[in-house]
C-alpha positions as CSV (number, residue, x, y, z in Angstrom):
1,X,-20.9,94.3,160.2
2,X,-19.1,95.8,157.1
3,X,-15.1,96.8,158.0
4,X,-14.5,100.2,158.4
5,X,-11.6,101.8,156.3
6,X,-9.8,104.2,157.9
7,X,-8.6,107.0,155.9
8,X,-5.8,109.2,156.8
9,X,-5.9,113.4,156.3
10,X,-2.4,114.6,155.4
11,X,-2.1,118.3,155.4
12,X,-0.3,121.4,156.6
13,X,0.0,122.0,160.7
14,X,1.0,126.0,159.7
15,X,-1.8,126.7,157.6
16,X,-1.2,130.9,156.7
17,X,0.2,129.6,153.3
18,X,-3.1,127.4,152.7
19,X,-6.3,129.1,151.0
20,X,-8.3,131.0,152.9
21,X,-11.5,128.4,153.5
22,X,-8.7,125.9,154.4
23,X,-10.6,125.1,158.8
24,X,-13.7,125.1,156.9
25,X,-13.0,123.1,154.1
26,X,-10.2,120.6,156.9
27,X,-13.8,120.4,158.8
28,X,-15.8,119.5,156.1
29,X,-13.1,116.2,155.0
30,X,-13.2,115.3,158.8
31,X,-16.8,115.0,159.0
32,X,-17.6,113.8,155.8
33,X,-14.8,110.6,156.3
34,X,-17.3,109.4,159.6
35,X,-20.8,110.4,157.4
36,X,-19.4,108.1,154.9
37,X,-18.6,105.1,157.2
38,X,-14.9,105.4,157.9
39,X,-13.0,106.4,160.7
40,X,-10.3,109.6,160.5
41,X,-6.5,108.5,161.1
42,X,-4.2,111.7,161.2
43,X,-0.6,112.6,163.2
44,X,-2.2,114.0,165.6
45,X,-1.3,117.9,164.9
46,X,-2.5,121.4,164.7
47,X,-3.8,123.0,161.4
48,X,-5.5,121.2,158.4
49,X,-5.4,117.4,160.0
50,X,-6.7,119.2,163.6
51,X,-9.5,120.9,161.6
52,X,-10.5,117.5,159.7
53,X,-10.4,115.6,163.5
54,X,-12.2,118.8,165.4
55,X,-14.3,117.9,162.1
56,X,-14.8,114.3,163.0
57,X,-15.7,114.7,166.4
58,X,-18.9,117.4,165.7
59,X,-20.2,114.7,163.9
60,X,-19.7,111.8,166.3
61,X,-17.0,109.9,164.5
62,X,-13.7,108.2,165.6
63,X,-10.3,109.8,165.7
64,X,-7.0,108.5,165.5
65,X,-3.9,110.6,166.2
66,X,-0.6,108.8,165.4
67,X,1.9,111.3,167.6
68,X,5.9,111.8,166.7
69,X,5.9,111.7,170.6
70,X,7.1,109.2,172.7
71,X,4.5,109.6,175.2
72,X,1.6,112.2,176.2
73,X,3.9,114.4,178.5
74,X,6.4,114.4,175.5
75,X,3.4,115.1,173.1
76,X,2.0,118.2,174.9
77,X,5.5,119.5,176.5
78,X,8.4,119.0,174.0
79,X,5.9,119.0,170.8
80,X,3.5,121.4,172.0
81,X,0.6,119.1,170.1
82,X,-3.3,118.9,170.6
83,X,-4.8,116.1,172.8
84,X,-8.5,117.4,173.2
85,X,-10.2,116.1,169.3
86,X,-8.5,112.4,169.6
87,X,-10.0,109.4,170.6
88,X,-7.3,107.6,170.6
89,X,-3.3,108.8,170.1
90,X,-0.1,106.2,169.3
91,X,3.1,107.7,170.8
92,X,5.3,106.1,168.7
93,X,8.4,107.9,169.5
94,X,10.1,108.2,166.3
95,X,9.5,111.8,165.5
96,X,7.7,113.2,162.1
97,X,9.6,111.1,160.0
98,X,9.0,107.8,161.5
99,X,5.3,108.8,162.5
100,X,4.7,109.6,159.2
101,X,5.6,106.1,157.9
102,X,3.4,104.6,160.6
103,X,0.3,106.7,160.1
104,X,0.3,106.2,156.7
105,X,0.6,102.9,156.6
106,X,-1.9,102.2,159.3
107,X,-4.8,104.1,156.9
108,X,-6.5,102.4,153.6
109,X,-6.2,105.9,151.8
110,X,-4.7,109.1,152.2
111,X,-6.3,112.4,151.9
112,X,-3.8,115.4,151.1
113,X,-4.9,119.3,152.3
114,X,-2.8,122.1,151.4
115,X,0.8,120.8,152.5
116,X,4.2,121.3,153.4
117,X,7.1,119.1,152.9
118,X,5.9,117.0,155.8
119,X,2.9,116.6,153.5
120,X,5.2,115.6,150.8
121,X,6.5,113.1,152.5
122,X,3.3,110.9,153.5
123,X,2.1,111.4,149.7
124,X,5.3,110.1,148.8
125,X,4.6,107.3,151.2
126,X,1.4,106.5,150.2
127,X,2.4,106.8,146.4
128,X,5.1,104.7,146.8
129,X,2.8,102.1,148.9
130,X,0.3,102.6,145.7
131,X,-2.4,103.0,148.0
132,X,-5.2,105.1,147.4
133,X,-4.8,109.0,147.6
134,X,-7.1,111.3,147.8
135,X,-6.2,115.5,146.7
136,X,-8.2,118.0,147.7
137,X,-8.0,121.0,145.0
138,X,-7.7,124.3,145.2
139,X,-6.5,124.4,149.5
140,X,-2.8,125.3,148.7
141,X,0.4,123.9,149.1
142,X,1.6,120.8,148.3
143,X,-2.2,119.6,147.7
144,X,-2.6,122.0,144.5
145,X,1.5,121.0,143.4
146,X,0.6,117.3,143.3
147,X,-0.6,116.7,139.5
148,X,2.8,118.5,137.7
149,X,4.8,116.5,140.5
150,X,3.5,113.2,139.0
151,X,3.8,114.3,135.6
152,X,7.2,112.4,135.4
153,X,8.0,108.7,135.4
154,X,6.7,106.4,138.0
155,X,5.9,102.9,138.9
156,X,3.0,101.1,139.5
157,X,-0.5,102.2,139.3
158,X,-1.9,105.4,140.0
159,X,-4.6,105.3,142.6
160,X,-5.0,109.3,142.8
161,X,-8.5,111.1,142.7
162,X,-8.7,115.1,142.9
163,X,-11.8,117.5,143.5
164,X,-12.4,120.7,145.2
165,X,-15.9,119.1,147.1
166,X,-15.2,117.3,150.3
167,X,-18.2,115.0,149.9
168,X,-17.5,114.1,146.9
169,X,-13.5,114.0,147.2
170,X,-14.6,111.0,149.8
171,X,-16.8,109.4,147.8
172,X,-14.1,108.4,145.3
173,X,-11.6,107.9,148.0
174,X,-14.2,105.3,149.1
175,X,-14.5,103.8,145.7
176,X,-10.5,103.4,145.5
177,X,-10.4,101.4,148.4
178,X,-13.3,98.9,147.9
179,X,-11.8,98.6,144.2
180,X,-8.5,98.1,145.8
181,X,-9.5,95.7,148.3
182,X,-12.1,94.1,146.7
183,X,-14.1,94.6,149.3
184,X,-13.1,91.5,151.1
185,X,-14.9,89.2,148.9
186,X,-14.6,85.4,150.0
């Protein structure tokens, strides 16, 4: 049986700043991440990365929430976060920040919807980590700001794709990470 990657949606948790299509088009990502074989990894949140797991779910796939919560009383009480579209949820008790760094890491790619500095900071992660990133065009927010950010000098190799189509946005998220991990040949 062929590994499943596991690709993490970044994206806004206040979404009245992101385009108007923004639950329709978060939806779409989550669902077409499990139609294309992988398995959704987000920080467990409201707005764009709830859509993209509420997504997930419709069509049968696998959820992963990594919370900034040190357990599920903490999660739903103090952080006042969604429980209901996860399979599975990591408290790992280090707040945004720290969860950030943990999600991120814990995905093969990262896909970025609309945004907000919180959204900054996992692409900067991810960038940083040079792992494959994902930008989905046209949702708002830090998503749409991401190509002038990179305009300046950086290190490494760029592994970014951008497209407005979910499906297709996937696809060549997909195609990063077998290129990236060579698909595990022995």
């Amino acid at each position: 049986m062929d590994k499943k990657f596991k690709i993490a949606v970044s994206g806004a948790a206040e979404i009245q700043h992101c385009c108007s299509r923004i639950k329709e088009l978060s939806e779409e990502v989550g669902k077409e991440i499990v139609r294309q074989g992988c398995i959704l990894v987000t920080g467990a949140t409201t707005g764009a990365p709830y859509y993209a797991a509420r997504g997930a779910k419709k069509v049968g796939g696998i959820s992963i929430g990594f919370s900034p919560a040190a357990s599920e009383r903490a999660h739903i009480k103090s952080y006042r976060l969604p429980c209901d579209v996860f399979d599975v949820i990591v408290y790992t008790g280090f707040d945004y920040s720290g969860r950030n760094l943990l999600m991120t890491r814990a995905a093969d790619a990262v896909v970025i919807i609309c945004g907000r500095m919180g959204t900054l900071n996992e692409f900067t992660i991810a960038f940083e980590d040079q792992k494959p990133i994902g930008v989905l065009v046209g949702s708002g927010g830090t998503a749409d700001k991401i190509k002038s950010l990179i305009q300046r000098p950086f290190r490494g190799k760029m592994k970014i794709v951008y497209n407005s189509d979910p499906a297709k946005l996937i696809k060549e998220v997909i195609a990063l990470i077998k290129k990236e991990k060579g698909h595990y040949k022995k």
